[in-house]
N, C-alpha and C positions, 0 to 999 in steps of 0.2 A: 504494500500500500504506500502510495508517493506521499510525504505532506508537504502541504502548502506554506509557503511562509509568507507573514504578514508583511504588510509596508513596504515602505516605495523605496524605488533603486536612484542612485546619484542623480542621475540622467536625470530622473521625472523631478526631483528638487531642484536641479541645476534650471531646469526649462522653469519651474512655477516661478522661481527667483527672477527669470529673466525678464520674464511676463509683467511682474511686480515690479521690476526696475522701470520698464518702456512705460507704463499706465502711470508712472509717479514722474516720470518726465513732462508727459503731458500734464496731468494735472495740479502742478505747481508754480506751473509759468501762470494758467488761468487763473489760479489762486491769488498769488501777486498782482495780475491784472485787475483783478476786479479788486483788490484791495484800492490799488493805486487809480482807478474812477470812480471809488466811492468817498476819495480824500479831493479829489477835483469836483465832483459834485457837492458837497461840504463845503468846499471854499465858496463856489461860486452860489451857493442858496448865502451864503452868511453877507456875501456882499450884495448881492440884491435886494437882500432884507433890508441891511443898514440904507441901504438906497433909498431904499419904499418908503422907510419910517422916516427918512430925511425933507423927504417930498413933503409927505403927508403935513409933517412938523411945519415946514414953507409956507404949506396954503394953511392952515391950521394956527397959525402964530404970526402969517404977515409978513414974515420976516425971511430973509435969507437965508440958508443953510449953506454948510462947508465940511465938503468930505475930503481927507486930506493922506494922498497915494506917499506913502512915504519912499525913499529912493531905494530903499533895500528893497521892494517890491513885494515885500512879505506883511508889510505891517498899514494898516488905515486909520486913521481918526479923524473924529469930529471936533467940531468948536467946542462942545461941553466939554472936551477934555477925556472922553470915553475913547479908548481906544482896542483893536482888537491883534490878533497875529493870524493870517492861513496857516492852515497845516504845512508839515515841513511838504518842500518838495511842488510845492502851491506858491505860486510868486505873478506878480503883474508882471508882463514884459515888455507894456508901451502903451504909452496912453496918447492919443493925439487930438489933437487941440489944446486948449484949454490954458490955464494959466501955469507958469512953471516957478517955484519958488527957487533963490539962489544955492540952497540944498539939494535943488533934484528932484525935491520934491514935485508932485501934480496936486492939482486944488480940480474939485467939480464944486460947484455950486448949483446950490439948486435954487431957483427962485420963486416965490408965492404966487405968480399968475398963470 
């Protein structure tokens, strides 16, 4: 009577490992991808908010508002003195038009009418 013996030979562990390695190739690039457009979408909802609420403040108060693109390109503030940072990796890379302070900075203004 032959017996059978249990479990698997190099080969069949050498292939499931390889299988594992190609499947973990693929899915760590996507990984990192969607990390890194859910840190660009984050930045970009945080400055159209500060925008929104800038406007609203304008027509709401009469008065002027000033958003203010600092030259590191990472960082924004307003006249109250509120200021915020994008996530790392999130930066402005050019703004055109608009008013340029002798630091580099960019100024939006937003106006009441």
């Amino acid at each position: 009577m032959a017996r059978s013996r249990a479990g698997f030979s190099l080969f069949e562990l050498i292939v499931v490992m390889l299988v594992i390695a190609i499947a973990a190739a693929f899915v760590v690039p996507a990984i990192s991808g969607g990390w890194r457009s859910r840190q660009i979408r984050q930045g970009t909802r945080k400055v159209a908010g500060v925008m929104r609420a800038l406007r609203e403040r304008a027509v709401r108060r009469g008065v002027y508002q000033v958003l203010i693109l600092d030259a590191d390109g990472a960082t924004f503030r307003w006249a109250d003195g509120q200021e915020t940072t994008l996530p790392d990796g999130v930066a402005f890379i050019g703004v055109k038009g608009g008013w340029r302070d002798p630091d580099g900075s960019a100024r939006v203004i937003f106006y009441p009418n």
